[in-house]
Backbone as ProteinMPNN parsed JSONL, in Angstrom:
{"seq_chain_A": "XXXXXXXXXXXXXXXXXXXXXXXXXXXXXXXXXXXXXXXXXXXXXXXXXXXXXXXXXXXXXXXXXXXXXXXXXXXXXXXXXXXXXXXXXXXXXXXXXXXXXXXXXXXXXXXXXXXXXXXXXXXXXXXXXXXXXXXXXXXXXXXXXXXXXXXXXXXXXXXXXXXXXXXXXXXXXXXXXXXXXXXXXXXXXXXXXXXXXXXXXXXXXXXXXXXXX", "coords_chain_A": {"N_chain_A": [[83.508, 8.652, -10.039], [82.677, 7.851, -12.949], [81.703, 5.123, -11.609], [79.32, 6.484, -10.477], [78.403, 6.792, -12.625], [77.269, 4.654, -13.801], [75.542, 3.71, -12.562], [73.69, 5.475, -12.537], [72.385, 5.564, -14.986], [71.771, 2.861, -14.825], [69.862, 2.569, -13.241], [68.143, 4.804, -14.317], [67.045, 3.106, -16.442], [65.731, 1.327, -15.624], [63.746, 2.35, -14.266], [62.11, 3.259, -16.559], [61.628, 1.327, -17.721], [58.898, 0.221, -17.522], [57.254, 1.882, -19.706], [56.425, 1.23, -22.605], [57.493, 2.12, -25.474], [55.12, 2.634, -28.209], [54.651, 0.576, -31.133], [55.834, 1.711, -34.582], [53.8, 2.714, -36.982], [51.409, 1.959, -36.133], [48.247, 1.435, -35.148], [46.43, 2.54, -32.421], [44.114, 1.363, -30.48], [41.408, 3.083, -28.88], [38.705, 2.766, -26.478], [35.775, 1.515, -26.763], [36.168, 1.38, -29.329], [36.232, -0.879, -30.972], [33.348, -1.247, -31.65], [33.437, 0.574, -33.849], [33.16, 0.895, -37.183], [32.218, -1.108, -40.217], [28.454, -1.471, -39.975], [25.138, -3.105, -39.909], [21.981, -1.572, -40.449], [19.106, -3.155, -38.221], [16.43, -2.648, -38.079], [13.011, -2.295, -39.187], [12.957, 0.611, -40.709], [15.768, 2.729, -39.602], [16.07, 6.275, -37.957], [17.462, 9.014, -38.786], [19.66, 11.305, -37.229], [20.161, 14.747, -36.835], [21.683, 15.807, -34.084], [23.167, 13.704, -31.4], [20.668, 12.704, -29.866], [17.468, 11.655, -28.777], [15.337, 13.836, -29.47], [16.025, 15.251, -31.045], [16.746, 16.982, -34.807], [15.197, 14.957, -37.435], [16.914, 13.979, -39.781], [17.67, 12.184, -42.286], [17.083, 8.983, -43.289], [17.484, 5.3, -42.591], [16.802, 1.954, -44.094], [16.313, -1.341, -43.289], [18.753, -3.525, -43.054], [20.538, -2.179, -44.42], [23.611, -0.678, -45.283], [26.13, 1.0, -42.955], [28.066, 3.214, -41.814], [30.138, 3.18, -39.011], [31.808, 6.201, -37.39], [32.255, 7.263, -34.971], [31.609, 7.432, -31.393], [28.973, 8.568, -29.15], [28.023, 7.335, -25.722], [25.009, 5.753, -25.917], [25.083, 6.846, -28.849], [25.666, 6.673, -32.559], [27.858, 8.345, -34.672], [27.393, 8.437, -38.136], [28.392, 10.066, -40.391], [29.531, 13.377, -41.71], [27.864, 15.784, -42.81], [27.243, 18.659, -45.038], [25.724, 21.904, -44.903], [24.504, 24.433, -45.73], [27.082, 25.286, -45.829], [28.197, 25.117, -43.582], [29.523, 22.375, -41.291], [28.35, 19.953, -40.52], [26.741, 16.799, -38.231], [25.672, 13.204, -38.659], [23.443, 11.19, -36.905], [23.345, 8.042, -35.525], [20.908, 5.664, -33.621], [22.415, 3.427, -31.714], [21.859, 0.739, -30.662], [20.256, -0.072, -32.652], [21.522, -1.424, -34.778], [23.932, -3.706, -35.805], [26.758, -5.61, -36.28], [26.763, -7.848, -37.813], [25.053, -8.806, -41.479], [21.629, -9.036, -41.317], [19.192, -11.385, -42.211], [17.447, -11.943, -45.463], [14.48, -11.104, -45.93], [12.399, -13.443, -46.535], [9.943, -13.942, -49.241], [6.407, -14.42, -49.604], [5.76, -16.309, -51.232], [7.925, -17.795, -50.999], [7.49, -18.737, -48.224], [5.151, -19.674, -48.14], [5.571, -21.884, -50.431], [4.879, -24.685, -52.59], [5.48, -27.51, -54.169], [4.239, -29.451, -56.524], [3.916, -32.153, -58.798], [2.507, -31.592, -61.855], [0.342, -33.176, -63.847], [1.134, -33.926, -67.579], [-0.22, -33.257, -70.96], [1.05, -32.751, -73.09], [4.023, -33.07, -75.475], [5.933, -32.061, -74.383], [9.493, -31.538, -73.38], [9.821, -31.184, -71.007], [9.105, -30.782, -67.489], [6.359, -29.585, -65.476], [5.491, -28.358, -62.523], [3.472, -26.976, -59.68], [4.56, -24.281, -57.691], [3.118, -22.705, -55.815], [0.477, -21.16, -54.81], [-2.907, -19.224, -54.592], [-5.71, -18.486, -53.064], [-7.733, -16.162, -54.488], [-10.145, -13.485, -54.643], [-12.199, -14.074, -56.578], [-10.861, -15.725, -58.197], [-7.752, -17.824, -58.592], [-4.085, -17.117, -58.099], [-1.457, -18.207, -59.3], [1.746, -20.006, -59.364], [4.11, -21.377, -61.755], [6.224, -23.901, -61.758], [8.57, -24.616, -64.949], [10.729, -27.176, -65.359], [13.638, -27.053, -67.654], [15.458, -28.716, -70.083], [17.574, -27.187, -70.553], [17.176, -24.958, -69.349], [15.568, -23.207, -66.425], [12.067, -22.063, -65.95], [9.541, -19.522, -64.114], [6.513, -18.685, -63.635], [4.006, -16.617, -63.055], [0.47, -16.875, -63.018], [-2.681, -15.894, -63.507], [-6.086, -17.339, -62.778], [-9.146, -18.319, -64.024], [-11.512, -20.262, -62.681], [-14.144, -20.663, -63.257], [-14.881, -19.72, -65.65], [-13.224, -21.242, -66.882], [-10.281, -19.379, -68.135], [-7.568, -18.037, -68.197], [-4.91, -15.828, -67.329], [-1.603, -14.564, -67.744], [0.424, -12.938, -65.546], [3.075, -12.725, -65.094], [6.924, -13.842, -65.962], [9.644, -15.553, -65.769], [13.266, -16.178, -65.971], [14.635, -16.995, -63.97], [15.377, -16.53, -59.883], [12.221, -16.49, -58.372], [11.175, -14.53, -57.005], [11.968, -12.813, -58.923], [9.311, -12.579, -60.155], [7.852, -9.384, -60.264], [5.171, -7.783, -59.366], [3.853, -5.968, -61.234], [4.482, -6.771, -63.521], [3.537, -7.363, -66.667], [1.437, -5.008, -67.728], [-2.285, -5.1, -67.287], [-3.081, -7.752, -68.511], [-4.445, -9.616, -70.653], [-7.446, -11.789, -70.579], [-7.366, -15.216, -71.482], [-8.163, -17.867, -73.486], [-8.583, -21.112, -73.32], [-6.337, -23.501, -75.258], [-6.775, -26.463, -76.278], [-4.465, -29.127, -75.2], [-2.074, -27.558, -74.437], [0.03, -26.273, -72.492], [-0.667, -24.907, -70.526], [-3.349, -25.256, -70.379], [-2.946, -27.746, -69.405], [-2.176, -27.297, -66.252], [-4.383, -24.881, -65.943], [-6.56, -26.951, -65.673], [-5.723, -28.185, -63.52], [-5.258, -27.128, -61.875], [-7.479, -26.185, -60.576], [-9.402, -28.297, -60.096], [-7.877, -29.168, -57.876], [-8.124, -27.263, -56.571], [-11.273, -27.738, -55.549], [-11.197, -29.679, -54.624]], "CA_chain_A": [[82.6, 9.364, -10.955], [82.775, 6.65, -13.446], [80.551, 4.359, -10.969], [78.176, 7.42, -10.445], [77.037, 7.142, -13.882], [76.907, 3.203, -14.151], [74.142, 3.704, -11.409], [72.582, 6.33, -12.213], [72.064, 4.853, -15.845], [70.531, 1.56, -14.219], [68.517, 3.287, -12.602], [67.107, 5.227, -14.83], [66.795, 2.23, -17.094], [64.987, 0.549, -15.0], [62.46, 3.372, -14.123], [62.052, 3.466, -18.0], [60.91, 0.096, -18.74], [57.069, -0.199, -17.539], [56.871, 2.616, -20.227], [57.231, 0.265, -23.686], [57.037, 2.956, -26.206], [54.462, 2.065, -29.302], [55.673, 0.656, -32.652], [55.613, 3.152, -35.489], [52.707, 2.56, -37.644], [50.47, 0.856, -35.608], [46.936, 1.668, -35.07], [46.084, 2.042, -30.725], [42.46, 1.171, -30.142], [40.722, 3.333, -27.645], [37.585, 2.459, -25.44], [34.623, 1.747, -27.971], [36.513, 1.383, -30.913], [35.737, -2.102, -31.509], [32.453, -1.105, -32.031], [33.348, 1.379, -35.199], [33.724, 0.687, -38.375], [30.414, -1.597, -40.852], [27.358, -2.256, -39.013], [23.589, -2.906, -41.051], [20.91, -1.384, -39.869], [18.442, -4.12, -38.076], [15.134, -2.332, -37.895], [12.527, -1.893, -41.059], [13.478, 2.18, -40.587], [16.482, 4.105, -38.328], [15.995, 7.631, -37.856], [19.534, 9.444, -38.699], [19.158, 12.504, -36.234], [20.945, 15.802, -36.536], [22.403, 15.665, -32.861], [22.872, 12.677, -30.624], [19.597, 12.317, -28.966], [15.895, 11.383, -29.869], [14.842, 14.914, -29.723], [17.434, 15.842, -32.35], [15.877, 16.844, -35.855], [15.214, 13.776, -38.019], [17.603, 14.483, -41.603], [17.164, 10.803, -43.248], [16.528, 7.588, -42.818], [18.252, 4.464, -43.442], [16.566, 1.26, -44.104], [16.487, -2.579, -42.895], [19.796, -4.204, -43.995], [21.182, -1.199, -45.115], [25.25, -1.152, -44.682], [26.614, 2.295, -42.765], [30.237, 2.846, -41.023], [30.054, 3.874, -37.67], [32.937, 6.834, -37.182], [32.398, 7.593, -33.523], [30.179, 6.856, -30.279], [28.702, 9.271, -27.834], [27.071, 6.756, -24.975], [23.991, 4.686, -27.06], [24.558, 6.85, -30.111], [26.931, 6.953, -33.43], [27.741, 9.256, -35.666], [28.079, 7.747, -39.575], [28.846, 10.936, -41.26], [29.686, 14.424, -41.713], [27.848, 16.578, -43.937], [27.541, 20.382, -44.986], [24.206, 22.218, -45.045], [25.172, 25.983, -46.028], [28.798, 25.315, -45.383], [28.439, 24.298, -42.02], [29.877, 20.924, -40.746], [27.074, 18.576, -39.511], [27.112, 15.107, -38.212], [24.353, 12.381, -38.822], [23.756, 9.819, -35.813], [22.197, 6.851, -35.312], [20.825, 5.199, -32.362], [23.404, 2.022, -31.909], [21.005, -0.428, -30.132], [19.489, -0.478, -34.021], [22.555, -1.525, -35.531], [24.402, -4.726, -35.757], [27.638, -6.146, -36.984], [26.148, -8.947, -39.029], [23.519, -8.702, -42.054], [20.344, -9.862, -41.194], [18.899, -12.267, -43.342], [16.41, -11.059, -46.363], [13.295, -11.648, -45.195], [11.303, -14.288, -47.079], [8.318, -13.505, -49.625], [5.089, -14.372, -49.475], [5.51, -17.226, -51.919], [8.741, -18.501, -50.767], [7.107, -19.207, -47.257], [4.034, -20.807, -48.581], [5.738, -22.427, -51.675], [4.714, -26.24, -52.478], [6.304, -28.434, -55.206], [2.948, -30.366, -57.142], [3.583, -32.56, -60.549], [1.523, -31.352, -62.733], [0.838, -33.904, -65.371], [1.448, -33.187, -69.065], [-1.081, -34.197, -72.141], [1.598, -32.763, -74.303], [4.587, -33.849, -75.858], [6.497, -30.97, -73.995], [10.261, -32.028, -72.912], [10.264, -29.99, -69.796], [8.527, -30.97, -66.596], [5.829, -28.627, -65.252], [5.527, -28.003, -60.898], [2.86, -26.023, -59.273], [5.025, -24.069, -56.398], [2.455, -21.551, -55.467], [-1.25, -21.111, -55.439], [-3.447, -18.202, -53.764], [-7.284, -18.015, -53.722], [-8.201, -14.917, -54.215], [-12.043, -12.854, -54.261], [-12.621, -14.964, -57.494], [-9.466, -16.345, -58.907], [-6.67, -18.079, -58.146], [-2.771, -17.045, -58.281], [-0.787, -19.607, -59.049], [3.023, -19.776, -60.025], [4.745, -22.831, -61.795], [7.34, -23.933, -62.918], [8.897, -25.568, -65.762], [12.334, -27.601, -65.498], [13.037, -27.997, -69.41], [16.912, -29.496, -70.554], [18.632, -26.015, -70.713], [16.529, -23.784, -68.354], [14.553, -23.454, -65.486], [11.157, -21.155, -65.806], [8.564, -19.619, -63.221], [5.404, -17.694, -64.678], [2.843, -16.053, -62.873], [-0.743, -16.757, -63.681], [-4.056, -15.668, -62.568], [-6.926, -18.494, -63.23], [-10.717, -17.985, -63.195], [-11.768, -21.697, -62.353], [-15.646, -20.536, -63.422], [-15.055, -19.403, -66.997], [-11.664, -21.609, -67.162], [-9.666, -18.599, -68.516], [-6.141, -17.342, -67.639], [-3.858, -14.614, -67.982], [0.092, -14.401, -67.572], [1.024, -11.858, -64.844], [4.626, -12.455, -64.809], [7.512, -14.661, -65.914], [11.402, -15.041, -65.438], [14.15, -17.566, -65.955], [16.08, -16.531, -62.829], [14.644, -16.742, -59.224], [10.54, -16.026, -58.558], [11.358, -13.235, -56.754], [12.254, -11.468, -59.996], [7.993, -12.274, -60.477], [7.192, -8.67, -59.713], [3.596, -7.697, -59.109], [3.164, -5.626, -62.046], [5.703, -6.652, -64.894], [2.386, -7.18, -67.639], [0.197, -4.201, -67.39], [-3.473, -5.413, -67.398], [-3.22, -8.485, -69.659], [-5.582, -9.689, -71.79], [-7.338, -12.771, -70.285], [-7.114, -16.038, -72.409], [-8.954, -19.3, -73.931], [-7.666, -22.742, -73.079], [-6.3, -24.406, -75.824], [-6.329, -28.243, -75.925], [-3.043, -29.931, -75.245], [-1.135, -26.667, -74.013], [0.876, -26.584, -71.005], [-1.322, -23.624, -69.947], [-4.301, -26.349, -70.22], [-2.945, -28.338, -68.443], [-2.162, -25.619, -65.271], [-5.512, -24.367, -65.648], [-7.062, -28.037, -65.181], [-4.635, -29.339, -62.374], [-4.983, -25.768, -60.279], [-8.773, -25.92, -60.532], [-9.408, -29.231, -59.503], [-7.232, -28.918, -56.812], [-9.089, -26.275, -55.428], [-12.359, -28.345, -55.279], [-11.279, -30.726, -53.156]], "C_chain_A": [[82.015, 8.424, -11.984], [81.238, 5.245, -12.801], [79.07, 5.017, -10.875], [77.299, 7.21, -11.246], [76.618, 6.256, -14.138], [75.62, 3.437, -13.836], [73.367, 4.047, -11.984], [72.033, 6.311, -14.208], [71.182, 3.658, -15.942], [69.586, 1.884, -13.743], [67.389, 4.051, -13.56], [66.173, 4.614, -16.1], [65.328, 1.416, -16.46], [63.061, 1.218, -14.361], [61.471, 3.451, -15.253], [61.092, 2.217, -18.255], [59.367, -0.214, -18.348], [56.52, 1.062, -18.621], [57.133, 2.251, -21.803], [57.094, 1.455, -24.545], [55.914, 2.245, -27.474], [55.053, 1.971, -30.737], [55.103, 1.458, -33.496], [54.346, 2.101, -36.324], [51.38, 1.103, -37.519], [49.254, 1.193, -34.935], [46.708, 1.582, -33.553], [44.84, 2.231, -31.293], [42.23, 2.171, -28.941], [39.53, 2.76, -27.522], [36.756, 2.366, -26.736], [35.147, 1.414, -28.987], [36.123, -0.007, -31.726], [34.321, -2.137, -32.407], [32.448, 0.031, -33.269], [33.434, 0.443, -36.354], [32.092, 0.151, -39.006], [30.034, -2.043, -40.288], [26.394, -2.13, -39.813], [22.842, -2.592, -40.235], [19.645, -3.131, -39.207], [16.979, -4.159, -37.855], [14.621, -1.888, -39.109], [13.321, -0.089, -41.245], [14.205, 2.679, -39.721], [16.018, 5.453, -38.818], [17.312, 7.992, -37.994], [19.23, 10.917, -38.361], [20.556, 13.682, -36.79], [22.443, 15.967, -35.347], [22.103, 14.112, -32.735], [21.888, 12.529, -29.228], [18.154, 12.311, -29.337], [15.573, 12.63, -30.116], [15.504, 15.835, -31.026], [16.577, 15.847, -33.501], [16.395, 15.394, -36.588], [16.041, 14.554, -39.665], [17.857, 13.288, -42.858], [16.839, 9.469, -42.723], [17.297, 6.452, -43.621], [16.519, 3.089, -42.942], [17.046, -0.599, -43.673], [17.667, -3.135, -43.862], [20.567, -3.363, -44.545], [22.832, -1.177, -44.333], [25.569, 0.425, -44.286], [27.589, 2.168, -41.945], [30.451, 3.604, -39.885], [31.436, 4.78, -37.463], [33.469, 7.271, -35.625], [31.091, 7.46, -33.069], [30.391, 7.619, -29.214], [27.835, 8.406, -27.034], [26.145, 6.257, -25.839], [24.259, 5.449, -28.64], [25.703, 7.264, -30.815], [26.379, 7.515, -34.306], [28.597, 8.394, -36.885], [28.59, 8.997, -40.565], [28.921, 12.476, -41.028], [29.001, 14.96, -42.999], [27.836, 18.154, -43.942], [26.705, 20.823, -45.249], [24.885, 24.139, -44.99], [26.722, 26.08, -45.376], [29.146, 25.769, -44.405], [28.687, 22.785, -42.042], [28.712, 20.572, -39.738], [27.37, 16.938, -39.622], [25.704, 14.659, -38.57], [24.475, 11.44, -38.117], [22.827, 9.238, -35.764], [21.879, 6.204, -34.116], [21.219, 3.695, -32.815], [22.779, 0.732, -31.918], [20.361, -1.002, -31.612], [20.188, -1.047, -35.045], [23.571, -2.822, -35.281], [25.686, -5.168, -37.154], [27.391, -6.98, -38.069], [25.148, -8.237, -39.601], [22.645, -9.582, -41.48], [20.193, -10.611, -42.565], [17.825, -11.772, -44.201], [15.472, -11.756, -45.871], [12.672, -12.401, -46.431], [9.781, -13.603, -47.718], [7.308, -14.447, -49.365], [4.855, -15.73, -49.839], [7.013, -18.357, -51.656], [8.512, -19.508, -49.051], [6.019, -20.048, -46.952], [4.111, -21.175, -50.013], [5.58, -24.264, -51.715], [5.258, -26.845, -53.597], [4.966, -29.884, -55.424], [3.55, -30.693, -58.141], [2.485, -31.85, -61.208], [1.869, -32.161, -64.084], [0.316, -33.153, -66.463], [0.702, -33.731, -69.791], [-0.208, -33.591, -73.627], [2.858, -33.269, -74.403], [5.895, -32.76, -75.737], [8.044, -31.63, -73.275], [10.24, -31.91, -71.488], [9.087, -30.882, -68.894], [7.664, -29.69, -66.161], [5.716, -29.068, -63.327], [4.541, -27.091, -60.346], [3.488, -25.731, -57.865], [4.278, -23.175, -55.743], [1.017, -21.583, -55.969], [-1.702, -20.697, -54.12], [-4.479, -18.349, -53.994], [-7.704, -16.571, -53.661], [-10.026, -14.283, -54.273], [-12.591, -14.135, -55.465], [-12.062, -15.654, -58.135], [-8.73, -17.111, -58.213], [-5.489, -17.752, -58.68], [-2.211, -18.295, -58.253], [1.098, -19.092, -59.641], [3.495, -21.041, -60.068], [5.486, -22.381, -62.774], [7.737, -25.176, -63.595], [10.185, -25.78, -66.076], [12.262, -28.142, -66.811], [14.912, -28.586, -68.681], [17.664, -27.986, -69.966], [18.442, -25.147, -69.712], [15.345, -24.307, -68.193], [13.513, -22.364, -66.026], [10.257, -21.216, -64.823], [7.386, -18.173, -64.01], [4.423, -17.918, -63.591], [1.703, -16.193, -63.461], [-2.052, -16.58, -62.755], [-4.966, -16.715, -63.162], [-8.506, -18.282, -62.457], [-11.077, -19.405, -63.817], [-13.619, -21.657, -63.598], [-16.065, -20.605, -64.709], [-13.858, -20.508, -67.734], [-10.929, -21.057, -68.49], [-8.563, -18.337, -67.728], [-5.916, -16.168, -67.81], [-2.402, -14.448, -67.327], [-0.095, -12.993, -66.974], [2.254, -11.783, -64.833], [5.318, -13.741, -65.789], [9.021, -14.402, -66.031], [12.088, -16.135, -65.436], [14.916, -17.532, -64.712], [15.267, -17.431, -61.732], [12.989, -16.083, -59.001], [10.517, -14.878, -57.953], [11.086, -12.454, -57.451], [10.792, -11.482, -60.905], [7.849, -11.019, -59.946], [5.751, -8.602, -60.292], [2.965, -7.31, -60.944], [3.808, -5.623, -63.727], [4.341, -6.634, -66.123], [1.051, -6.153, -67.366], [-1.127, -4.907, -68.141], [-3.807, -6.454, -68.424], [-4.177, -9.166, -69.878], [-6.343, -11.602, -70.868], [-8.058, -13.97, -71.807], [-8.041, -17.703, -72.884], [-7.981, -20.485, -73.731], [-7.721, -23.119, -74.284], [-5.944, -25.665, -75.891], [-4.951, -28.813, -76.322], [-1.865, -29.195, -74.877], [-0.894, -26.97, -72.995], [-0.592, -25.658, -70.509], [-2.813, -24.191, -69.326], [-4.148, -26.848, -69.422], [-2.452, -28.008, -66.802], [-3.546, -25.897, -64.887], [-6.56, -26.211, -64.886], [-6.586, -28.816, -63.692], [-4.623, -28.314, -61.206], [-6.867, -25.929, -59.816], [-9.477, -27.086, -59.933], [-8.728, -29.487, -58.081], [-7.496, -28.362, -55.59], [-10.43, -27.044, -55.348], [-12.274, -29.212, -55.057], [-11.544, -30.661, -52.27]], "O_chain_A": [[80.809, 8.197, -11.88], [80.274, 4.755, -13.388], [77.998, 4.449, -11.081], [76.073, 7.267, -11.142], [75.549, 6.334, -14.743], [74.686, 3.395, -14.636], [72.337, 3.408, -12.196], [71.254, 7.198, -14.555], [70.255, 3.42, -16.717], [68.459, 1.409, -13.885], [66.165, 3.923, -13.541], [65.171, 5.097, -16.626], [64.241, 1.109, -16.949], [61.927, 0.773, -14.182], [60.27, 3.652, -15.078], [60.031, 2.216, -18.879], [58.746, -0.995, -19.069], [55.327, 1.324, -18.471], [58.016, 2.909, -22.352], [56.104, 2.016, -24.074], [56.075, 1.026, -27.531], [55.68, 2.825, -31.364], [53.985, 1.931, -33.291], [54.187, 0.896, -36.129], [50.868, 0.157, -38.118], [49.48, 1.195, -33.725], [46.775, 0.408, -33.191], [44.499, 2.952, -32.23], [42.968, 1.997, -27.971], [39.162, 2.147, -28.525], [37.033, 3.083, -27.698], [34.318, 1.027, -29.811], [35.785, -0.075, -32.908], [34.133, -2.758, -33.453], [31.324, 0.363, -33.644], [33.8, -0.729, -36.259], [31.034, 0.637, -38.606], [30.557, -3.012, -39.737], [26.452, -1.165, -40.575], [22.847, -3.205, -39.168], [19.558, -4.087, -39.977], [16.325, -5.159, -37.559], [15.271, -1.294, -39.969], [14.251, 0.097, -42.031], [13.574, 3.221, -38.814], [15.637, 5.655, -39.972], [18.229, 7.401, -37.423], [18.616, 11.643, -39.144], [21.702, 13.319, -37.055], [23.638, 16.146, -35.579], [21.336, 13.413, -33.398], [22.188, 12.332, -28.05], [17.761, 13.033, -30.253], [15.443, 12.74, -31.335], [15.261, 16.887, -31.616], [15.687, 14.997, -33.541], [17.488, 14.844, -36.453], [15.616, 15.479, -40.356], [18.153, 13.505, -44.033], [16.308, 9.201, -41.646], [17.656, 6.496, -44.798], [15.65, 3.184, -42.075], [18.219, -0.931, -43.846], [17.6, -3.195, -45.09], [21.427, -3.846, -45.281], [23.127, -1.544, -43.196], [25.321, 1.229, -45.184], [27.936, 1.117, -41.407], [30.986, 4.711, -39.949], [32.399, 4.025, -37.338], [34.607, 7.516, -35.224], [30.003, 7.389, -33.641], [31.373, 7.624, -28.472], [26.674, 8.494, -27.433], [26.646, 6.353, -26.96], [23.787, 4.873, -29.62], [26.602, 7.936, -30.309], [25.233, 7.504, -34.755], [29.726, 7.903, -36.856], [29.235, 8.668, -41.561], [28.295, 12.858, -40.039], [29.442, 14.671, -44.111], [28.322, 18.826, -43.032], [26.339, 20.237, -46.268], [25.608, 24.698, -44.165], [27.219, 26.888, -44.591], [30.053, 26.565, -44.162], [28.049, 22.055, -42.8], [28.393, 20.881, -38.59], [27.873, 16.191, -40.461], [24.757, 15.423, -38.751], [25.404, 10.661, -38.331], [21.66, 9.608, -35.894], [22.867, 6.191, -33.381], [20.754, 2.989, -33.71], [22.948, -0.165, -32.744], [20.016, -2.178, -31.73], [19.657, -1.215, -36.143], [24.044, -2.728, -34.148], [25.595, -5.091, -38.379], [27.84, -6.75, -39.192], [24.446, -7.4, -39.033], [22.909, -10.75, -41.194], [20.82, -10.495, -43.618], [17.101, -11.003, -43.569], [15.592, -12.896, -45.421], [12.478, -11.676, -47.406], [8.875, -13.03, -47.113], [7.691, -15.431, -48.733], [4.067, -16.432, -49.205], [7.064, -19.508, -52.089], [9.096, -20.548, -48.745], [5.849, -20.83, -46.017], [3.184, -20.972, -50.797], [6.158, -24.978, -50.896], [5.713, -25.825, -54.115], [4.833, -30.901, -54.744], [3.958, -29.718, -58.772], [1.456, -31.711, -60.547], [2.778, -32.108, -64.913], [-0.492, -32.226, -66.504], [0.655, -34.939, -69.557], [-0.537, -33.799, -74.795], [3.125, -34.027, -73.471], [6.702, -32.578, -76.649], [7.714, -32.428, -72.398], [10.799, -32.806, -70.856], [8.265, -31.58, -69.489], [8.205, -28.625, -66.459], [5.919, -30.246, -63.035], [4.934, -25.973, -60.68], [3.244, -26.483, -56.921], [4.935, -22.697, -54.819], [0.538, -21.891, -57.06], [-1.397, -21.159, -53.02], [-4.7, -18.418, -55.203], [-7.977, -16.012, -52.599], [-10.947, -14.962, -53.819], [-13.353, -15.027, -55.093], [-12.738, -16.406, -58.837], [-9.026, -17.148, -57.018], [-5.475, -17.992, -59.887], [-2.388, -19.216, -57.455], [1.443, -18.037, -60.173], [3.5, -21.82, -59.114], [5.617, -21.568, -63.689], [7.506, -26.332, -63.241], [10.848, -25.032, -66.795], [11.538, -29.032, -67.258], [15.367, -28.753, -67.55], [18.256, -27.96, -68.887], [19.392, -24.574, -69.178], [14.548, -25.044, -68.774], [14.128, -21.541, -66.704], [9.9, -22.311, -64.388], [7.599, -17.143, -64.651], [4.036, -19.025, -63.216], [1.663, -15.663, -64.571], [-2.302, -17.021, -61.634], [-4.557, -17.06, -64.27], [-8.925, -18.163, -61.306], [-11.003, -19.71, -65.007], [-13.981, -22.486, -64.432], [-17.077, -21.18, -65.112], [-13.672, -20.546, -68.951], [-10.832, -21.677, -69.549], [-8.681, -18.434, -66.507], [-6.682, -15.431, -68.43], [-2.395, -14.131, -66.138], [-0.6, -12.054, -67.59], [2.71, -10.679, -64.537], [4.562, -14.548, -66.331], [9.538, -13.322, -66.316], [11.594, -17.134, -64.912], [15.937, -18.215, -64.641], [14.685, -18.483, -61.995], [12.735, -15.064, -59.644], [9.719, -14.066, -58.423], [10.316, -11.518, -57.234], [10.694, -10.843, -61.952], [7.631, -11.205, -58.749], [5.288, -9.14, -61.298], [2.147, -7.912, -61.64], [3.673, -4.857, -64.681], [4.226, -5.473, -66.515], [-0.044, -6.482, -66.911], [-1.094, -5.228, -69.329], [-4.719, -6.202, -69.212], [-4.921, -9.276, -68.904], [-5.51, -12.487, -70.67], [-8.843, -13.693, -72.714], [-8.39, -18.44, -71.962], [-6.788, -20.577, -74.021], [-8.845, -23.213, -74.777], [-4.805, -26.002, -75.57], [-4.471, -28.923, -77.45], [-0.763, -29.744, -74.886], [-1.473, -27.892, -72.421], [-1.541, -26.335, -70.114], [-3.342, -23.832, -68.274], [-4.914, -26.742, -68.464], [-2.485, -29.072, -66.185], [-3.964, -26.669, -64.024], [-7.042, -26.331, -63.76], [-7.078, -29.757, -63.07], [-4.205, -28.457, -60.058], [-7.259, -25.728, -58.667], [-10.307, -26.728, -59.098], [-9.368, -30.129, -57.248], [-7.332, -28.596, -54.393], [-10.801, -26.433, -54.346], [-13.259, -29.938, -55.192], [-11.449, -31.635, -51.524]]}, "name": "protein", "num_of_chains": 1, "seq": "XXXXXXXXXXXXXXXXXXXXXXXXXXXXXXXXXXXXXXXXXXXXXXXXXXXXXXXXXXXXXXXXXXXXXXXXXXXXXXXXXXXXXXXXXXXXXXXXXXXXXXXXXXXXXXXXXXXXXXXXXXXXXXXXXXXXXXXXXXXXXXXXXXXXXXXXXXXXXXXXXXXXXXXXXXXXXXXXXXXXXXXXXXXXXXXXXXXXXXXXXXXXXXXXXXXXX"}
């Protein structure tokens, strides 16, 4: 009897072991799962659909670069959230193919892709170095943006320049990066007289010439 049970112990040991059990607090992956969790949008606009499928109503929109957390995947499309619309449970899905693990990179302005690095010499007695990194012709003007490396700080200033009348006017300026030139930081400013020996003088002379080459 004794032997009976040796056996029939090995045996059932042995039946046992292609079945490892899982350790306690340990996360199984199923199928897809790799693909959950933060992904950025990679298109200027996703659609974030009601259901999972194009025909599905449209209920927001995410934008380029935008960070959202994939919770689950039906075939091409994930669902990032649950919300409640008269206290009903609704999902919001995205089509996947639009969506990528990595950020994209910020896309480049306007002035960072056609930015140039000019001396601009000085007739004053200004510590700081002046740079023309930017210059636009426009219907009658030119945009320009320079900058000035002093001791302590960097600056970049926006200026518009009418070559014809040789007048200015300050559209922008910022100690940071030129970026933080937006379009319309000086509402409609006043345009200006060259005075002799200013930086601003010397700008207006060194952008204008430049252009009539």
């Amino acid at each position: 009897m004794k032997i009976f049970l040796v056996l029939l112990s090995i045996t059932t040991l042995f039946a046992c072991s292609d079945k490892k059990p899982f350790p306690e607090n340990k996360t199984i992956f199923l199928k897809g799962d790799a693909n959950l969790g933060v992904h950025f949008v990679n298109v200027k606009t996703l659609n974030v659909r009601e259901l999972p499928n194009k025909n599905s109503k449209i209920i927001d929109k995410k934008i380029f670069r935008q960070q959202i957390d994939i919770k689950e995947l039906q075939g091409e499309w994930a669902r990032i959230n649950w919300y409640k619309d008269e206290n009903k449970k609704k999902s919001e899905w995205v089509f996947m193919k639009f969506t990528s693990k990595d950020r994209a990179e910020a896309p480049k302005s306007k002035y960072e892709i056609n930015k140039i690095h000019e001396y601009i010499p000085s007739s004053n007695y200004d510590n700081g170095k002046y740079f023309l990194v930017y210059i636009e012709k426009l219907r009658n003007t030119l945009l320009t943006i320079h900058q000035r490396v002093g001791v302590n700080v960097d600056a970049y200033t926006k200026t518009e320049i009418n070559c014809e009348n040789m007048k200015y006017r300050v559209l922008g300026y910022t100690e940071h990066h030129w970026d933080n030139l937006i379009d319309d930081q000086y509402s409609d400013p006043d345009w200006v007289s060259l005075v002799e020996g200013s930086s601003k003088t010397d700008l207006v002379n060194f952008a204008c010439t430049r252009d009539n080459k």
